[in-house]
GUKOLPA-444119 format. One record per residue (C-alpha): residue number from 1; residue in three letters; x, y negated, z. Coordinates in steps of 0.001 Angstrom, whole numbers. Layout:
// GUKOLPA-444119
+-----+-----+---------+---------+---------+
:   i :  aa :       X :       Y :       Z :
+-----+-----+---------+---------+---------+
: NUM : Ala :       X :       Y :       Z :
...
+-----+-----+---------+---------+---------+
// end
This chain:
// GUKOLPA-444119
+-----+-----+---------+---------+---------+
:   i :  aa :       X :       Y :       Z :
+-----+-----+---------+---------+---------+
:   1 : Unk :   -2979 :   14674 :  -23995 :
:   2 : Unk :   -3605 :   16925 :  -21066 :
:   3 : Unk :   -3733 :   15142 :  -17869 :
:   4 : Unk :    -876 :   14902 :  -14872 :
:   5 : Unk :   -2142 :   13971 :  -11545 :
:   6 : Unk :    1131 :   12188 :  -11108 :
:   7 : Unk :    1067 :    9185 :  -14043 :
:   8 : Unk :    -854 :    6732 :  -11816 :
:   9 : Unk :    1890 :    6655 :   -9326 :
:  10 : Unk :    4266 :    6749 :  -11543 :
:  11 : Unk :    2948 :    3666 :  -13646 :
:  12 : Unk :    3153 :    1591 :  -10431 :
:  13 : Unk :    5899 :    -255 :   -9302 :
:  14 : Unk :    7486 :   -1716 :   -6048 :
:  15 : Unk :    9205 :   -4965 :   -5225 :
:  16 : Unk :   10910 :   -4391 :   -2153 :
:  17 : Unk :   14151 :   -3298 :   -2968 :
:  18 : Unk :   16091 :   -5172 :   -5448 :
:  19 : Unk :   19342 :   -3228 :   -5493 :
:  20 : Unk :   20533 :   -2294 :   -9130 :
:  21 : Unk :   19551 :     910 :  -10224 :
:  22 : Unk :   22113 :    3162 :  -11456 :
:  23 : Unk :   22028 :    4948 :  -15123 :
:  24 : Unk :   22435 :    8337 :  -13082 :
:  25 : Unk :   19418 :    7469 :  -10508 :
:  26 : Unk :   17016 :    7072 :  -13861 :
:  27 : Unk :   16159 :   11044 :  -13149 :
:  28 : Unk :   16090 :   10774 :   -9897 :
:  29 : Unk :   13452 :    8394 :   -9433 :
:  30 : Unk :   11102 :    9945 :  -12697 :
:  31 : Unk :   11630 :   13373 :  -10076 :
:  32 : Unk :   10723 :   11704 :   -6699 :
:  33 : Unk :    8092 :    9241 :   -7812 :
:  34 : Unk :    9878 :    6165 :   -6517 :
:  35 : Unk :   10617 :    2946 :   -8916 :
:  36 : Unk :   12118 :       6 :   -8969 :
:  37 : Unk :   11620 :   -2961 :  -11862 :
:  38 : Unk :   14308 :   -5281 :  -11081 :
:  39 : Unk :   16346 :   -1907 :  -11110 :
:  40 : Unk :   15185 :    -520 :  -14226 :
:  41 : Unk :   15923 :   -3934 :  -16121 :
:  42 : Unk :   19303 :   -4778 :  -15205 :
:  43 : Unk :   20658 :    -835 :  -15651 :
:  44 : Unk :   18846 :   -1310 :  -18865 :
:  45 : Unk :   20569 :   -4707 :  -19564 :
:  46 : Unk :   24073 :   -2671 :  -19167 :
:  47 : Unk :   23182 :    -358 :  -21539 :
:  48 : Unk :   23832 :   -1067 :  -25940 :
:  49 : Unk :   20694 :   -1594 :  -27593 :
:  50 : Unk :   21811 :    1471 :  -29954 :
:  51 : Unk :   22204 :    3588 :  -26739 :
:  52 : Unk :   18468 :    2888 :  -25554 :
:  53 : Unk :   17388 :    3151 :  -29038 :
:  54 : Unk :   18002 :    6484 :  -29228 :
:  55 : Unk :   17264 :    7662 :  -25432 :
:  56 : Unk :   13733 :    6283 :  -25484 :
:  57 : Unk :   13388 :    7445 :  -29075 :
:  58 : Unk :   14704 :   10925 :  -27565 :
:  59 : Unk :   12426 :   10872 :  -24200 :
:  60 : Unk :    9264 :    9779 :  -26592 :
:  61 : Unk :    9683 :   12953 :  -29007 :
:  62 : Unk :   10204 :   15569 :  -26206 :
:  63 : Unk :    6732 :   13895 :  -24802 :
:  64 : Unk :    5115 :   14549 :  -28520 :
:  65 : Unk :    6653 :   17866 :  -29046 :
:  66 : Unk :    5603 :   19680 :  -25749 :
:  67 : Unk :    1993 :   17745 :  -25461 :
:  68 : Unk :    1486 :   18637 :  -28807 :
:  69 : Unk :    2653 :   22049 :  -28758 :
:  70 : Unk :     662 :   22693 :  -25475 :
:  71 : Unk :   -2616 :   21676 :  -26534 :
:  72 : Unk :   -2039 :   24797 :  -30013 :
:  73 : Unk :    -581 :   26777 :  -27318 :
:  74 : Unk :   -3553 :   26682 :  -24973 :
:  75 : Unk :   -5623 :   27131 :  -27999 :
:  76 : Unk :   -3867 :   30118 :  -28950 :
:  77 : Unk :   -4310 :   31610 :  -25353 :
:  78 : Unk :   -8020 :   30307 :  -25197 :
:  79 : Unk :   -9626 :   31069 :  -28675 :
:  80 : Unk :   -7423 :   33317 :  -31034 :
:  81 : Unk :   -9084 :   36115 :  -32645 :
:  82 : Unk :   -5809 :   38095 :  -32824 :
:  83 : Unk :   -5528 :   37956 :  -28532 :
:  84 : Unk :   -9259 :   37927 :  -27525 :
:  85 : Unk :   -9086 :   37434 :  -24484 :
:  86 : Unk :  -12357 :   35840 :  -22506 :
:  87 : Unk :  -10575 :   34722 :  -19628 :
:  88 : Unk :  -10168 :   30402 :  -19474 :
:  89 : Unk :  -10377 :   30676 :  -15456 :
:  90 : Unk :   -7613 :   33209 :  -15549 :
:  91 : Unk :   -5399 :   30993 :  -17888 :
:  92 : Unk :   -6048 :   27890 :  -15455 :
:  93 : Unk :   -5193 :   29994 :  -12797 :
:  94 : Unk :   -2017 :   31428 :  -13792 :
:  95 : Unk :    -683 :   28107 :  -15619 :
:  96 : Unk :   -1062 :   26668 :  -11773 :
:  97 : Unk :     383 :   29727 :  -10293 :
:  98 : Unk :    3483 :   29442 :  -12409 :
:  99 : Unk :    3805 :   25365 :  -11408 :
: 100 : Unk :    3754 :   26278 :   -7847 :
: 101 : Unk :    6442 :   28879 :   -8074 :
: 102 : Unk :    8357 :   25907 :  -10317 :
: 103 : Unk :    8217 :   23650 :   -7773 :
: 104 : Unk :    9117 :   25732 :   -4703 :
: 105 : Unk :   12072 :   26928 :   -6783 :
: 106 : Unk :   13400 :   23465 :   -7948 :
: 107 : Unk :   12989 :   22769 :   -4000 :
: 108 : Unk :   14702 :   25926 :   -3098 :
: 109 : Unk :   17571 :   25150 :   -5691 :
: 110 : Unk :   17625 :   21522 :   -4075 :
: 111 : Unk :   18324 :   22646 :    -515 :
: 112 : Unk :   20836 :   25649 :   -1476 :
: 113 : Unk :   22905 :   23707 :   -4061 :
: 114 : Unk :   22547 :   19951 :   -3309 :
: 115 : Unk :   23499 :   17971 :   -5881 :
: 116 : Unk :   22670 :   20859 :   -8315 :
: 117 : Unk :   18963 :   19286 :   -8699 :
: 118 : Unk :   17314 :   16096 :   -7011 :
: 119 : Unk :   13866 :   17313 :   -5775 :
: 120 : Unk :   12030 :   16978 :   -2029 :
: 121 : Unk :   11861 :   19592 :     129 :
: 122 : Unk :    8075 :   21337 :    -291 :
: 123 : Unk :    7010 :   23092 :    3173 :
: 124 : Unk :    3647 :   23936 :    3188 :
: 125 : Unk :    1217 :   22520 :    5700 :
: 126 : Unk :   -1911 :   23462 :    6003 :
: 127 : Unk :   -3259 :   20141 :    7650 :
: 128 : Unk :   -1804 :   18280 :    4153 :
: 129 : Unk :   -3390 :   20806 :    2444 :
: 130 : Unk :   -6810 :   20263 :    3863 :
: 131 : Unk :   -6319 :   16318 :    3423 :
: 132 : Unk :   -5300 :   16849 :     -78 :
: 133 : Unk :   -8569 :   19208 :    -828 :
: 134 : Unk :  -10961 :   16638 :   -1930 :
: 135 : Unk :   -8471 :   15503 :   -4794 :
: 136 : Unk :   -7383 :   19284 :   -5811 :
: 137 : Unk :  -11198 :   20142 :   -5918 :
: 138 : Unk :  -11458 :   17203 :   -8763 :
: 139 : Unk :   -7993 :   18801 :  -10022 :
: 140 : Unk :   -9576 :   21542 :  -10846 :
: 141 : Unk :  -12698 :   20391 :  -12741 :
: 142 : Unk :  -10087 :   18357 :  -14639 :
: 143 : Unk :   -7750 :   21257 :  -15846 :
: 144 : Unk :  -10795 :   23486 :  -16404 :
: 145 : Unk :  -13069 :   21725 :  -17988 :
: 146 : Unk :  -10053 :   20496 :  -20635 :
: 147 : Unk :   -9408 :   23826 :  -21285 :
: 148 : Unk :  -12730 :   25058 :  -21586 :
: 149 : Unk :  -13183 :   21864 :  -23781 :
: 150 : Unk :  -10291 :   23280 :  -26233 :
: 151 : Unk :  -12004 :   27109 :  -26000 :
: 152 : Unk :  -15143 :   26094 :  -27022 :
: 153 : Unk :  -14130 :   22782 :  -30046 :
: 154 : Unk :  -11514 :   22899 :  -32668 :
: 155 : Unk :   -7981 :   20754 :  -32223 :
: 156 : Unk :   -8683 :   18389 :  -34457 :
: 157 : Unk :  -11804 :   17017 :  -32291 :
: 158 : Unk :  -10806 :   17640 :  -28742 :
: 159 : Unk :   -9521 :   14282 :  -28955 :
: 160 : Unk :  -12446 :   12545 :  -29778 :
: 161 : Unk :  -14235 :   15392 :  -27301 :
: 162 : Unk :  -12215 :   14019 :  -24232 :
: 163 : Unk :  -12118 :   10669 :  -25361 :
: 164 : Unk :  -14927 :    9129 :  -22769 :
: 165 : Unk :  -12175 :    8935 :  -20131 :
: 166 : Unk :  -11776 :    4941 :  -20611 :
: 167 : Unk :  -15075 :    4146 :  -20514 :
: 168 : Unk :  -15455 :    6431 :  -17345 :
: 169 : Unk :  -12798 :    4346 :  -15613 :
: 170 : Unk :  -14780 :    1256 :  -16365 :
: 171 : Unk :  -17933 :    2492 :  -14722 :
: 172 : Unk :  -16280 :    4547 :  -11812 :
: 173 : Unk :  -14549 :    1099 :  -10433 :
: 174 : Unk :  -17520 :    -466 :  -10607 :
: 175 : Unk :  -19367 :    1849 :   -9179 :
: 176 : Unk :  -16968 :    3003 :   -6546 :
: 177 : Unk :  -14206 :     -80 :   -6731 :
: 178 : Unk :  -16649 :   -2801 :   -7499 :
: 179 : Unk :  -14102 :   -3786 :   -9603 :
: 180 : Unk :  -15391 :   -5933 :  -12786 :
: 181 : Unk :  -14533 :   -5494 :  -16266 :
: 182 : Unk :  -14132 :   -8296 :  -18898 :
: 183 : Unk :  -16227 :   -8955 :  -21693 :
: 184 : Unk :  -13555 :   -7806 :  -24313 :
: 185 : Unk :  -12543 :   -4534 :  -22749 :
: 186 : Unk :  -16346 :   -4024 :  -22460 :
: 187 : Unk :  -15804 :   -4494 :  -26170 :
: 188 : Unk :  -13240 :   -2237 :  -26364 :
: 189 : Unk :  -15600 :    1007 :  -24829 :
: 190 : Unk :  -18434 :     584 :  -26972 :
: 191 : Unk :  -15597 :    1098 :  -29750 :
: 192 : Unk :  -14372 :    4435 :  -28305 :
: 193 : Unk :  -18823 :    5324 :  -27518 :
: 194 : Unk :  -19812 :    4421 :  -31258 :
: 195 : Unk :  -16462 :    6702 :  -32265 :
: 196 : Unk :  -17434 :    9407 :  -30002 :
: 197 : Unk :  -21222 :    9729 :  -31480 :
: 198 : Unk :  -20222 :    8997 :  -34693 :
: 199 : Unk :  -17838 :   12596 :  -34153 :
: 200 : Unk :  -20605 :   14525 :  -32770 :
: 201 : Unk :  -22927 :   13561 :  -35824 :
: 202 : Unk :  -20019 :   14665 :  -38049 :
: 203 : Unk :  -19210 :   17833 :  -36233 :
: 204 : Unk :  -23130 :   18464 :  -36928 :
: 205 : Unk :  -23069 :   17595 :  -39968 :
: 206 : Unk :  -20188 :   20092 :  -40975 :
: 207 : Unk :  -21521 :   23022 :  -38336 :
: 208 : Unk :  -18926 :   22832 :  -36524 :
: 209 : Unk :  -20231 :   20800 :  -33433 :
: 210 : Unk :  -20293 :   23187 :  -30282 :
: 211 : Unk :  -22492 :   21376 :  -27589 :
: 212 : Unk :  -21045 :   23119 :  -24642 :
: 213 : Unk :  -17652 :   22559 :  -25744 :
: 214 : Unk :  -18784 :   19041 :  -26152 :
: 215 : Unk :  -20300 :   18338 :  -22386 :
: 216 : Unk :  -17038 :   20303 :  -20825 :
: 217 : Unk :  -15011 :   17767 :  -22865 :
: 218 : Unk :  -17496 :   14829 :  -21270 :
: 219 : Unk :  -17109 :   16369 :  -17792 :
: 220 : Unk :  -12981 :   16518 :  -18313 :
: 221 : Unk :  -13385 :   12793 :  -19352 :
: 222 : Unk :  -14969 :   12430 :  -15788 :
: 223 : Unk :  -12866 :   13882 :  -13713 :
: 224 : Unk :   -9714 :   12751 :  -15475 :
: 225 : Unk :  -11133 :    9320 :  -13788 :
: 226 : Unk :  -11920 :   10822 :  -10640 :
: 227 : Unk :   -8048 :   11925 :  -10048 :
: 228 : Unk :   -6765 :    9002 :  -10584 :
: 229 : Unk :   -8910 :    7204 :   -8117 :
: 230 : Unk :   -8562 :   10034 :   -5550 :
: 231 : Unk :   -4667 :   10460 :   -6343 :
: 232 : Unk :   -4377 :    6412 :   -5028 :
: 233 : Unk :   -6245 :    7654 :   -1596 :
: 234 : Unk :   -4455 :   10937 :   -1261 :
: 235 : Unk :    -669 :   10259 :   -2089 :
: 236 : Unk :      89 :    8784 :    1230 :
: 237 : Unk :    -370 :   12396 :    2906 :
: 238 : Unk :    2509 :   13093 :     842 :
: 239 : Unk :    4572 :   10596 :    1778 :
: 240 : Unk :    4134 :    9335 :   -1894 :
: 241 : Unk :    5568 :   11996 :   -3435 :
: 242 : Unk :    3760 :   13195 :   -6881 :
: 243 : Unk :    5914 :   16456 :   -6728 :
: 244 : Unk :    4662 :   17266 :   -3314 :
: 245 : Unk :    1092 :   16063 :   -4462 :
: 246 : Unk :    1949 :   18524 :   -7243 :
: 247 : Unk :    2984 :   21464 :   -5433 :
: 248 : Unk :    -285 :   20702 :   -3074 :
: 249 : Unk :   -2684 :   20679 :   -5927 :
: 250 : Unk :   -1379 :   23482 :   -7528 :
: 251 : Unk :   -1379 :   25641 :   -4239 :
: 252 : Unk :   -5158 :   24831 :   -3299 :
: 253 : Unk :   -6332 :   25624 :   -6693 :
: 254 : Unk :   -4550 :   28982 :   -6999 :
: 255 : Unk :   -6432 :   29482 :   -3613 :
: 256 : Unk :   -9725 :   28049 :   -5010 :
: 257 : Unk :   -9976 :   29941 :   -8175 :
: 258 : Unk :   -9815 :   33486 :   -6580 :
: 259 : Unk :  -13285 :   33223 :   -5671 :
: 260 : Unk :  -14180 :   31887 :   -9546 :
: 261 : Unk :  -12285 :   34624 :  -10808 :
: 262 : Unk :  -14415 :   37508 :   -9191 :
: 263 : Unk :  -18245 :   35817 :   -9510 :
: 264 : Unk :  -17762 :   34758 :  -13397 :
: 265 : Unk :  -16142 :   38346 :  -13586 :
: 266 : Unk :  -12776 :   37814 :  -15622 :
: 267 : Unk :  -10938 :   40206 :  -13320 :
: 268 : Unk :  -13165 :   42834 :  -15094 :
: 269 : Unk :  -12590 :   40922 :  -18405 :
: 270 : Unk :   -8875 :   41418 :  -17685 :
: 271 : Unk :   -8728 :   45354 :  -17036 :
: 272 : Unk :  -10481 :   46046 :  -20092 :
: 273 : Unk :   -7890 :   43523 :  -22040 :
: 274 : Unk :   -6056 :   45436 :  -24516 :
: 275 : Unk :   -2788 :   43544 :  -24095 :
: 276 : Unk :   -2762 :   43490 :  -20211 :
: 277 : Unk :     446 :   45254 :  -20569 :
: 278 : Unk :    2209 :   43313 :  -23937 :
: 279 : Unk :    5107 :   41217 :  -22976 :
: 280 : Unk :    4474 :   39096 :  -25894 :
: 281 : Unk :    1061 :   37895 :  -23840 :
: 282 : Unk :    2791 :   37101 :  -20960 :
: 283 : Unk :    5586 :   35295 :  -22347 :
: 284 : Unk :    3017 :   33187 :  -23916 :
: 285 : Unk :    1328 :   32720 :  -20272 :
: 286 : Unk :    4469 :   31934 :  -19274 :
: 287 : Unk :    5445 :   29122 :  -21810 :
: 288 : Unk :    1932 :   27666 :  -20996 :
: 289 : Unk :    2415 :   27114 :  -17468 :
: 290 : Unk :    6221 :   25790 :  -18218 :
: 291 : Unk :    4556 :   23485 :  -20326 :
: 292 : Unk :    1787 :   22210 :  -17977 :
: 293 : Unk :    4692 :   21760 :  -15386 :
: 294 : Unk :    6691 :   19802 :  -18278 :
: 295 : Unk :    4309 :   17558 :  -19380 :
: 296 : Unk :    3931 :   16178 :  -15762 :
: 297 : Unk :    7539 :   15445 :  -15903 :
: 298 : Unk :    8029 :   14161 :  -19202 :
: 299 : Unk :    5357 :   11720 :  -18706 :
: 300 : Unk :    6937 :   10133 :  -16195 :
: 301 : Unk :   10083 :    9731 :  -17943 :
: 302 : Unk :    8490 :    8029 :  -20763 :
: 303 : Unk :    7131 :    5667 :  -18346 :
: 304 : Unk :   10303 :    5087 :  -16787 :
: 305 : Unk :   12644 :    4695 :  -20309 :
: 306 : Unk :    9775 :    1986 :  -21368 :
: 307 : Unk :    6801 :     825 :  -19958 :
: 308 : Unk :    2840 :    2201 :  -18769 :
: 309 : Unk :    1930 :      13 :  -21730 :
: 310 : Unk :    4031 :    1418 :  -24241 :
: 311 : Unk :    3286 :    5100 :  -23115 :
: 312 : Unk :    -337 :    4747 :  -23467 :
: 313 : Unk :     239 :    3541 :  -27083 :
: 314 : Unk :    2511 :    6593 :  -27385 :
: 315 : Unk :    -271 :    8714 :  -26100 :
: 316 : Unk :   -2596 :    7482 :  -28757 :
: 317 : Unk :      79 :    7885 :  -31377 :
: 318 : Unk :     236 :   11255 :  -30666 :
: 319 : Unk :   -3502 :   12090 :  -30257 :
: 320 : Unk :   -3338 :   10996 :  -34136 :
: 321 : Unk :    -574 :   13068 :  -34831 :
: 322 : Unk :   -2029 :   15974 :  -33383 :
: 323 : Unk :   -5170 :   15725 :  -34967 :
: 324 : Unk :   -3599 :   15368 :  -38787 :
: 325 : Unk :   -1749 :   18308 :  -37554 :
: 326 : Unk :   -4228 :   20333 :  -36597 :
: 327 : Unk :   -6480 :   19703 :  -39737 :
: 328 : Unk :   -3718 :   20261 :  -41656 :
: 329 : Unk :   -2647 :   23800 :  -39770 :
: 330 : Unk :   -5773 :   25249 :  -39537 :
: 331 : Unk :   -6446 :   24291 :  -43436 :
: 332 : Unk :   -9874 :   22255 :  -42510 :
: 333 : Unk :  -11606 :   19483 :  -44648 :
: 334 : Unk :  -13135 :   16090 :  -43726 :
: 335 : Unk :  -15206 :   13855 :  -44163 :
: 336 : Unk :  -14469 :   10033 :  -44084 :
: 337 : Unk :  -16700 :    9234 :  -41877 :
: 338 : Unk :  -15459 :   12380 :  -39696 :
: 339 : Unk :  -12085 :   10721 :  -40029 :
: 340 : Unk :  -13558 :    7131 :  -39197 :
: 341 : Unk :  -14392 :    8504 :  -36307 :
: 342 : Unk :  -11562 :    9250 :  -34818 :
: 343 : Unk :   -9400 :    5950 :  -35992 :
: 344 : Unk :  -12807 :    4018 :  -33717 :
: 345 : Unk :  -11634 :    6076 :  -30694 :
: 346 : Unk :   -7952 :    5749 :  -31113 :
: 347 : Unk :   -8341 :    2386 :  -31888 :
: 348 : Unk :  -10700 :    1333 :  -29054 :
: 349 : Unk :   -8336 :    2593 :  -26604 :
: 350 : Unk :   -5291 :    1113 :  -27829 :
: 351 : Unk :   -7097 :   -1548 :  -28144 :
: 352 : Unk :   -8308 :   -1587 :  -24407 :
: 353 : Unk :   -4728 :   -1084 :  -23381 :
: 354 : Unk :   -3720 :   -4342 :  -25071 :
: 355 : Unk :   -6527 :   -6288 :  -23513 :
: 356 : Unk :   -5741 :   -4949 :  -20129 :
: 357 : Unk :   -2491 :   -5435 :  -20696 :
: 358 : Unk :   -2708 :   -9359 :  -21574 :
: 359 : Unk :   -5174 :  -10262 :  -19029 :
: 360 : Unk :   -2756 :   -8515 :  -16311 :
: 361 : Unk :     105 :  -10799 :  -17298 :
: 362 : Unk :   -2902 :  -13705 :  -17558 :
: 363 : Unk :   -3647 :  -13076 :  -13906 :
: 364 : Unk :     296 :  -12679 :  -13312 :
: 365 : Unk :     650 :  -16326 :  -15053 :
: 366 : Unk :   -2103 :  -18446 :  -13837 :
: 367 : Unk :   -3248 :  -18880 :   -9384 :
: 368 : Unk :   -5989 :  -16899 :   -8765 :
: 369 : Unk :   -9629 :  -18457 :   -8748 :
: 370 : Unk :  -11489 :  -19152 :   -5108 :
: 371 : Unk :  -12955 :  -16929 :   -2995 :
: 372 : Unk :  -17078 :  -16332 :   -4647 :
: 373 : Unk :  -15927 :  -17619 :   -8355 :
: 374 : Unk :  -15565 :  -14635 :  -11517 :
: 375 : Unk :  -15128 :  -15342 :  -14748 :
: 376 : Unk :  -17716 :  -16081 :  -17511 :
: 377 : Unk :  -17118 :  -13328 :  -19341 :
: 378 : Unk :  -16805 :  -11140 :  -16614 :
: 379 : Unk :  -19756 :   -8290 :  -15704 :
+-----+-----+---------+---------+---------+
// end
């Protein structure tokens, strides 16, 4: 699934208010950012079981249809032989240019019509701006390395080509955290590294590998963990707000890729295009940049109807989905082993989930050890 800079902070959860949330606040909050536990379980407990049913079966499929349907979209936009257009800078660019106008309209609409649309007010700043630079510069590797992942590798493996982003976290809070990791979810990663080779060797093995298409998908992996440790040290500049961290992000990297566009020379790339003028091509740059706003919002909603648990399970679900999709659209054969492959990564990461999972309700259940003691099995 393509990244949003905005699922860390929405994953966590506060304890200081314990006033019952109301049904109608549910948007709110997925919107502002803020949450509430207690909150979310007792307007939950109100609710008939059939009723949640079907709004977190609901909330789960929008998630699936417009991840899914961005990743062929972006594809389309990147790689199709019928558009050629050699431009990925200029499709990062514009997708962020069209989330920045989204946002300073939903803000606009919020002010004008109150009540119309809950969303904070976004006035920019340039001294938030420069605070929030660090984490848009990582932004922007993340965005454009995914998408020059997708350019360069089919649909079917970008999944397994961006899959490195668990095993990333793992060494990036050690490195940077000095955070340890237990033995199992150790475990766990050298699951989703043997599933990752074992995809390269079958890409090779078919002719289909692209190397470069391969490292940008490693270097997405890498700065997918980057944002989400810089996102923790940059939010309160925005007052905690992932819309306004949104907005922010967006705005420095429309500023940012300028520059990229003129030295790699798309702008040139772009006046000899032969569909410059084709509505039909900018409808479709339009839709992907509506999507890459949606997909920031629907995540959070996911996480907000069930749990950070259950979405990551939801997110594997439909990284297999998409894959038997994608070999099935684009009429492609594999191999078992190809197909092994890619149950080892899926399955390593859900399986990391769970393990993280049950030792954070361990932790939750037992006191925590003395000052100077780790565990056994931790390294």
């Amino acid at each position: 699934m393509q990244p949003s800079p905005g699922t860390c902070q929405l994953c966590s959860s506060t304890t200081m208010n314990r006033a019952p949330l109301k049904r109608s606040r549910i948007l709110h909050m997925a919107l502002t950012g803020a949450t509430n536990a207690s909150g979310e379980a007792e307007a939950s407990g109100e609710k008939p079981f059939l009723l949640r049913a079907l709004q977190i079966a609901l909330v789960v499929s929008l998630y699936w249809v417009i991840s899914i349907s961005m990743v062929f979209l972006n594809k389309y936009l990147l790689d199709s032989p019928s558009l050629q257009l050699d431009a990925p800078i200029f499709v990062t660019f514009y997708q962020c240019l069209v989330t920045t106008l989204l946002c300073k309209g939903l803000s606009t609409l919020a002010i004008c019509c109150p009540g119309t649309v809950d969303f904070p007010t976004l006035h920019l700043d340039l001294r938030v701006a420069r605070s929030v630079l660090p984490l848009s510069v990582v932004f922007i590797g993340m965005i454009t390395f995914n998408n020059l992942c997708l350019k360069y590798v089919g649909v079917a493996f970008y999944n397994v080509g961006r899959s490195l982003t668990t095993v990333f976290n793992v060494l990036l809070s050690y490195l940077l955290l000095k955070q340890t990791t237990s033995f199992y979810a150790l475990l766990t990663c050298g699951i989703i590294i043997g599933g990752f080779w074992l995809g390269v060797d079958q890409e090779g093995a078919e002719g289909t590998l692209s190397l470069v298409g391969t490292l940008f998908g490693v270097l997405a992996s890498l700065c997918v963990s980057l944002n989400a440790i810089y996102t923790k040290k940059v939010l309160p500049a925005v007052d905690s707000s992932i819309w306004r961290l949104t907005f922010y992000n967006n705005v420095n990297a429309c500023v940012l890729f300028l520059p990229l566009l003129l030295l790699l020379g798309e702008l040139r790339a772009l006046r000899d295009f032969a569909q410059l003028g084709s509505a039909h091509f900018w409808g479709m740059m339009t839709l992907g940049g509506l999507f890459g706003f949606a997909i920031g919002y629907v995540t959070g909603l996911q996480i907000k109807f069930t749990s950070p648990l259950t979405h990551n399970v939801s997110g594997t679900a439909k990284a297999c989905a998409q894959t038997v999709l994608a070999v099935l659209y684009y009429e492609e054969t594999k191999s078992f082993l190809w197909w092994t492959s890619n149950m080892m990564v899926l399955g390593g990461s859900s399986a990391y989930t769970w393990v993280r999972g049950w030792e954070m309700k361990k932790s939750q259940e037992e006191p925590s050890p003395k000052e100077g003691e780790k565990s056994p099995l931790a390294v």
